[in-house]
C-alpha positions as CSV (number, residue, x, y, z in Angstrom):
1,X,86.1,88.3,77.8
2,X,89.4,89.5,79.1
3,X,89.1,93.0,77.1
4,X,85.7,93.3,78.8
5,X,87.1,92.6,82.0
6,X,89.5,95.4,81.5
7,X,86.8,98.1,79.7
8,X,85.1,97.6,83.2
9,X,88.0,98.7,85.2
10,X,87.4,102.1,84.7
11,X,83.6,102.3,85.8
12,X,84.8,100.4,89.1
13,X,87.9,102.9,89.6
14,X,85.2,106.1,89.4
15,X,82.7,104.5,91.3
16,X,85.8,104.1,94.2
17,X,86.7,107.8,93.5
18,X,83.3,108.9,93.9
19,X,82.8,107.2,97.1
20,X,85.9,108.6,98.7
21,X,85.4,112.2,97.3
22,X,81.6,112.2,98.9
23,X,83.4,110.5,102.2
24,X,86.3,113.2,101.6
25,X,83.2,116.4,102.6
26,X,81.6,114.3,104.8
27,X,84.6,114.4,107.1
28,X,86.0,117.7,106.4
29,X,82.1,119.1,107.0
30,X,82.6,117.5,110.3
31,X,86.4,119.0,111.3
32,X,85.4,122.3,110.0
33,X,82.2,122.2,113.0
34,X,84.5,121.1,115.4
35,X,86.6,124.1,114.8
36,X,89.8,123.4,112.6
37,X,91.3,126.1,110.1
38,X,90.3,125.2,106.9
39,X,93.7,126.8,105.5
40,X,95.8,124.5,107.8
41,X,94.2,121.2,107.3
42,X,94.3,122.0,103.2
43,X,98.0,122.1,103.8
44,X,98.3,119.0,105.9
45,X,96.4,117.1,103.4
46,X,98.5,118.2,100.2
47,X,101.6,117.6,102.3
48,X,100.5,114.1,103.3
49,X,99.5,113.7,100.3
50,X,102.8,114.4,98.7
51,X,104.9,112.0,101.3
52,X,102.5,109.1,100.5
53,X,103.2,109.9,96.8
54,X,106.8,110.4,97.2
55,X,108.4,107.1,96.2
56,X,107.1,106.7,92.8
57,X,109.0,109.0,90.8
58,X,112.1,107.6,93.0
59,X,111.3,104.0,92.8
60,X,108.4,102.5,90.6
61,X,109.3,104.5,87.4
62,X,112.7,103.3,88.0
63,X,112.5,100.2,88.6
64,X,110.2,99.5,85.6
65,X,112.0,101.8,83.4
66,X,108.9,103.4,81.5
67,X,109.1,107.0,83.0
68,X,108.9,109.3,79.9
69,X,111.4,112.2,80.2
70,X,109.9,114.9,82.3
71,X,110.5,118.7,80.0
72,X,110.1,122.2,81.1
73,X,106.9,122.2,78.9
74,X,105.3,119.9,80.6
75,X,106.3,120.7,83.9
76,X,104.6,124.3,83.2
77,X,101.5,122.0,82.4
78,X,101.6,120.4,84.9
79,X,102.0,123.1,87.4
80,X,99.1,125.0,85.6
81,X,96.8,121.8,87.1
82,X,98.1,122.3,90.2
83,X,97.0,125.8,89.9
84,X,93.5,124.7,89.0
85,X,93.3,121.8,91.5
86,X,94.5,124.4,94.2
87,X,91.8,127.0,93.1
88,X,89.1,124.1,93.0
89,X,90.4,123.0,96.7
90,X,90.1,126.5,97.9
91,X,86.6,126.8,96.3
92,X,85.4,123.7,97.6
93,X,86.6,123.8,100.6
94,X,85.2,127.2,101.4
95,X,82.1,126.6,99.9
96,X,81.4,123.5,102.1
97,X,82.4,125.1,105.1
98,X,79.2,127.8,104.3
99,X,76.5,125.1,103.1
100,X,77.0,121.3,103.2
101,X,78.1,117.8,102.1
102,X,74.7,117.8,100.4
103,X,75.1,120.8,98.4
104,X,78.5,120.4,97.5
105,X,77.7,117.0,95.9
106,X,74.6,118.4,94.2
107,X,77.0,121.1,92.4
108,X,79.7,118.7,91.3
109,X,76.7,117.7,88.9
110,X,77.8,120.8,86.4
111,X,80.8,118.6,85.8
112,X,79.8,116.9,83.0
113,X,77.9,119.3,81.3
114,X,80.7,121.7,82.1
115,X,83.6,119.0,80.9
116,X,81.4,118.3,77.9
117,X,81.4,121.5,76.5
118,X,84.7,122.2,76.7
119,X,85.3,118.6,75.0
120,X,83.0,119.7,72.4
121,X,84.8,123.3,72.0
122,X,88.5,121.8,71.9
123,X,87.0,119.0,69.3
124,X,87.5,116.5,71.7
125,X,84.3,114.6,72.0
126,X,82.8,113.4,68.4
127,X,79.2,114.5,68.9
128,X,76.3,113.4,66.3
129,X,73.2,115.1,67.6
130,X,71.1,112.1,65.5
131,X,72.6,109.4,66.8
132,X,70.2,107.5,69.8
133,X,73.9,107.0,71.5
134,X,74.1,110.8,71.7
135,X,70.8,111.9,72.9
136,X,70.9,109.0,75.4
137,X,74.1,110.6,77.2
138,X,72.5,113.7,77.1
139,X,69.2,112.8,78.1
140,X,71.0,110.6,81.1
141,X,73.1,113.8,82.0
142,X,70.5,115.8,82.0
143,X,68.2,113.8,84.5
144,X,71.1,113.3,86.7
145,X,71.4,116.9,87.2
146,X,67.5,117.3,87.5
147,X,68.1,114.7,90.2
148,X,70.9,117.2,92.1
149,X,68.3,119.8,92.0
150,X,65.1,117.8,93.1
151,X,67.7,116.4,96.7
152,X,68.9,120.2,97.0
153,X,65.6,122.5,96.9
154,X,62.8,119.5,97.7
155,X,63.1,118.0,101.6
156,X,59.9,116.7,102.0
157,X,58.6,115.1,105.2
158,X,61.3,112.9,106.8
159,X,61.6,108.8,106.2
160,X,63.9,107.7,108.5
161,X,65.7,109.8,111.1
162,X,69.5,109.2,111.7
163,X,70.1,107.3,114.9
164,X,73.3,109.8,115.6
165,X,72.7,113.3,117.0
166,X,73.4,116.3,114.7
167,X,76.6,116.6,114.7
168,X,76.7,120.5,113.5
169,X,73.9,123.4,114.1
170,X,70.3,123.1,112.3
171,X,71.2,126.1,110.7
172,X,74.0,125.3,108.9
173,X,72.6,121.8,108.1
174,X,69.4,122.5,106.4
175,X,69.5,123.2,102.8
176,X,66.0,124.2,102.6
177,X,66.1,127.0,104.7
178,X,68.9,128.7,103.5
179,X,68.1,129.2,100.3
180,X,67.9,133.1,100.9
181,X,70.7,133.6,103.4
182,X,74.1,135.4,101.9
183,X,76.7,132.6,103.4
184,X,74.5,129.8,101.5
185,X,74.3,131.3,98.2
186,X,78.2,132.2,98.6
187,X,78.9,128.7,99.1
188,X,76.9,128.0,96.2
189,X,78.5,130.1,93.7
190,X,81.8,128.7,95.1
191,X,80.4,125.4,94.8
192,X,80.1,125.7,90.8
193,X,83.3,127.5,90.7
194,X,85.1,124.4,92.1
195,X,83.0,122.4,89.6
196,X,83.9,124.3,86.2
197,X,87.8,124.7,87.5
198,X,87.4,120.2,88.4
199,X,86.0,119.9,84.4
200,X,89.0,122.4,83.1
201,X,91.5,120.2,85.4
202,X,90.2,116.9,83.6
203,X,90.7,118.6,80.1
204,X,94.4,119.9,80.5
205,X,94.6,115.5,82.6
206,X,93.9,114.1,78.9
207,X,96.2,116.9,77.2
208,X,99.3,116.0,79.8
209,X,98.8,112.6,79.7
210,X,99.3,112.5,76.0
211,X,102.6,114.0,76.6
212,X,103.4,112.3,80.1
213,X,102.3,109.0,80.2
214,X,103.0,108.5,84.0
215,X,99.8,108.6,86.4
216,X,102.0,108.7,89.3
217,X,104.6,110.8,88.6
218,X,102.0,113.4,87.3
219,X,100.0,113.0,90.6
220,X,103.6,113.4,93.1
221,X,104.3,116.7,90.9
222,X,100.7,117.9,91.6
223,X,100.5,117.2,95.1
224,X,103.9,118.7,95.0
225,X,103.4,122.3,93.6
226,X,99.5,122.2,95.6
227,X,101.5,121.6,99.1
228,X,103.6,124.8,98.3
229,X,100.7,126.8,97.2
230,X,98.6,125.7,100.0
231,X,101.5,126.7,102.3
232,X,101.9,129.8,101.1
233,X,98.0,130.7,101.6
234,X,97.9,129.1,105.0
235,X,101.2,131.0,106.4
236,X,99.5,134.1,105.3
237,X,96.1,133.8,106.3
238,X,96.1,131.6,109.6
239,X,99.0,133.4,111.4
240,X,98.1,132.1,115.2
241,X,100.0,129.0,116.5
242,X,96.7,127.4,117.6
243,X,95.5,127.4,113.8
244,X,99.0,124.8,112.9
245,X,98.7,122.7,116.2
246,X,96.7,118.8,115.7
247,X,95.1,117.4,118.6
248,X,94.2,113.9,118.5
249,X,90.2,114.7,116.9
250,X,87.9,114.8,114.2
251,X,90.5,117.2,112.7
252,X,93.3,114.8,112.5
253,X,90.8,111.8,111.4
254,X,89.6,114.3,109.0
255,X,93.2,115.2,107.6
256,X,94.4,111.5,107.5
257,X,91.5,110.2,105.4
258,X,91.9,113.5,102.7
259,X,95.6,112.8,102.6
260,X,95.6,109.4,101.7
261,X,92.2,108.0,101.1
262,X,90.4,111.2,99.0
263,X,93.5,112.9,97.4
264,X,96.0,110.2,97.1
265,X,94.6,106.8,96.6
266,X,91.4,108.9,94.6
267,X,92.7,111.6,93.1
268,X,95.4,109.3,91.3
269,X,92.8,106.5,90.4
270,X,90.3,109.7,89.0
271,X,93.8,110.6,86.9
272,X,94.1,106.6,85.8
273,X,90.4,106.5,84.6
274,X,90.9,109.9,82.7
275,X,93.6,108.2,80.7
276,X,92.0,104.9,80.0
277,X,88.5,106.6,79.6
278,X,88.5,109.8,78.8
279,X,87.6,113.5,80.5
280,X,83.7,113.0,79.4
281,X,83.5,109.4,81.0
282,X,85.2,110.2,84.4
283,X,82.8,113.9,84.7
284,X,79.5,111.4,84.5
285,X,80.1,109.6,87.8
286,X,80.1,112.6,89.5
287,X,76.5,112.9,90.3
288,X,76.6,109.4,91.9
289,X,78.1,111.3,94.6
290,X,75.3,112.9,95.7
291,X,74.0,109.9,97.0
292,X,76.5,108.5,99.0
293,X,76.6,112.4,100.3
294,X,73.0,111.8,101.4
295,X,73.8,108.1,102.8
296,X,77.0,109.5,104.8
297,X,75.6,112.7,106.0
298,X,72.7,110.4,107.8
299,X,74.9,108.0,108.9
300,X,77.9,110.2,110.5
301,X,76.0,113.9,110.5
302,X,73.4,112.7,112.0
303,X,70.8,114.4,109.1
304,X,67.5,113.1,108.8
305,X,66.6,111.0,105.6
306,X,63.6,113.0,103.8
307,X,61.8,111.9,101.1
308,X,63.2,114.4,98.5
309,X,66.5,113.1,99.0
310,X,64.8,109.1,98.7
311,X,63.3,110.9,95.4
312,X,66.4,112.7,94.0
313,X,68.6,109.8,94.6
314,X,66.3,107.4,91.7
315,X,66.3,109.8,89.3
316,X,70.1,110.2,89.6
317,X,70.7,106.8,89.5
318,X,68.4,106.7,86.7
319,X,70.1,109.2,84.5
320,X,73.5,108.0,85.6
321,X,72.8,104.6,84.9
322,X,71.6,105.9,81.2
323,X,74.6,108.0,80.2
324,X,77.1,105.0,81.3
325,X,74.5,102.1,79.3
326,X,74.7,104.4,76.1
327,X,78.8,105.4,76.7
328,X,79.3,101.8,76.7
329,X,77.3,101.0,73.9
330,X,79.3,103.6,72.0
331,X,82.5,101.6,72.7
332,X,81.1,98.2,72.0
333,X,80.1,99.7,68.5
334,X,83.4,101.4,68.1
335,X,85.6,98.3,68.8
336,X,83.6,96.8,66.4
337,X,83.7,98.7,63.8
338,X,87.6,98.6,64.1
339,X,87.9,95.1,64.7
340,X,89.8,95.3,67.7
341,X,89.3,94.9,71.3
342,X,90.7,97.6,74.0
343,X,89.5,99.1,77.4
344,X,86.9,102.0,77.6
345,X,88.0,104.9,75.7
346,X,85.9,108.5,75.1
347,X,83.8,108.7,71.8
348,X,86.0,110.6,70.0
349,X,88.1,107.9,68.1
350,X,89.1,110.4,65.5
351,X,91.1,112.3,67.8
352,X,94.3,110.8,68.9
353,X,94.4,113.1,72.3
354,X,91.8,110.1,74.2
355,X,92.6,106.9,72.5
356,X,93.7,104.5,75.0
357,X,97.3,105.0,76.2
358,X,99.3,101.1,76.1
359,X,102.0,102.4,78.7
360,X,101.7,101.3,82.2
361,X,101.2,103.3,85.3
């Protein structure tokens, strides 16, 4: 019962992280129509990011004494996922800014097919294409992306209309529409970009966190080297004074809830359920945030509920509901076939790099 308990830690972290990442465009969608440099409030968020962060490498690893010895060679590593995480930011970001909250959940579907075959290429996931296990994950994958497609290119007539008024121009709120215009299909290919460089981030997660243990420490590091790169960017390309002053708004809302709710409370837990779970497990929740995109963007963008988006969400939760029921079963026949119990781990028990990790956080 109790190692149960603890395999189904992981699928409540992600759903937490999933929420707060979909919450995470809603709000920045929202500060970046009211006017705020998207350069600036990247910076303010790494930064708060990093003070929030700051006291465990000073205090928790100390005080428990478990904080593995931090070498050059891992310190490049680690500043290599900085680099990625700050690319992805700047991707994402950007690509919001020309589309929507919508969108940008519907791309962060490539994630697991993008995190899979990179797992498959660096022999990381065990894959038997006969086993029902396998072709379940796939098939679940698979629909959950069909899902993303069906809320993206399918509107449909409205349901339910949102009892806020829009809260940024019909043109830059309908997907539909836009399907042909340059800024959209920009934001698009930025869009994917942020999702491949997100899969490649999780990867080079499970290889660091074979070597450094610490899921804090890792994360202050991180937010560390992403608050000077984002500095650097944001001293070069937003110059004016206006661009660096906060006024009491959206903006600052927006900033405080990336800082600490998205990237530091989500962003760390992501990073703890990569370690207990694997890469391949944590990329599978991430079409689940296309529906609490949909959900938020009616309830705080004031977009109208269609009945594509009613229709994408089922099949999403569908497929994602499949992929998780045949991961698990995978772990449940694992852990008995070894005779011991343990938390959710990927499927590739041969390879030492995902096995469960007994250190703390």
């Amino acid at each position: 019962m109790e190692g149960r308990a603890r395999g189904s830690l992981p699928f409540v972290g992600m759903i937490m992280v999933v929420l707060a990442q979909a919450g995470n465009m809603v709000v920045m969608k929202m500060a970046m129509s009211d006017g705020i440099n998207k350069y600036t409030m990247v910076f303010y968020c790494n930064a708060l990011s990093s003070l929030v962060l700051l006291p465990c490498p000073l205090i928790i690893s100390r005080r428990s004494g478990s904080c593995p010895p931090l070498t050059f060679a891992v310190l490049c590593k680690i500043f290599l996922l900085a680099l990625l995480g700050f690319a992805a930011q700047m991707c994402g970001y950007v690509g919001i800014d020309y589309s929507s909250p919508v969108l940008g959940t519907a791309m962060m579907n490539l994630i697991p097919a993008f995190t899979f075959i990179l797992a498959i290429i660096l022999r990381m996931e065990k894959v038997n294409w006969k086993s029902w296990s396998t072709q379940a994950k796939l098939v679940g994958t698979i629909t959950s992306i069909l899902g993303a497609f069906v809320v993206t290119l399918y509107r449909g007539p409205p349901v339910l209309r949102s009892p806020r008024p829009p809260s940024v121009q019909p043109h830059r709120r309908l997907p539909f529409l836009l399907l042909q215009q340059s800024n959209w299909i920009l934001g698009g290919f930025l869009l994917a970009a942020q999702a491949f460089l997100l899969a490649s981030s999780y990867i080079l997660q499970a290889f660091i966190l074979k070597e450094y243990p610490a899921v804090l420490n890792l994360m202050f590091y991180v937010m560390f080297f992403l608050t000077i790169l984002s500095g650097l960017l944001s001293f070069i390309t937003a110059r004016e004074l206006q661009s660096w002053i906060l006024k009491v708004n959206v903006g600052l809302i927006a900033i405080l809830y990336s800082g600490v709710v998205a990237v530091a409370f989500g962003s760390t837990l992501g990073t703890w359920c990569v370690k207990r779970a694997g890469p391949v497990y944590v990329s599978m929740f991430k079409p689940l945030g296309i529906v609490f995109a949909v959900g938020l963007g009616f309830l705080f963008l004031g977009e109208m509920l269609h009945l594509g988006s009613l229709i994408g969400a089922l099949v999403i939760v569908m497929g994602f509901h499949t992929a998780v029921w045949a991961k698990s079963k995978e772990e449940e026949k694992a852990i008995e076939g070894s005779g011991v119990g343990g938390s959710f781990a990927s499927s590739s028990h041969d390879t030492p790099l995902l096995q469960n990790q007994a250190s703390s956080v």
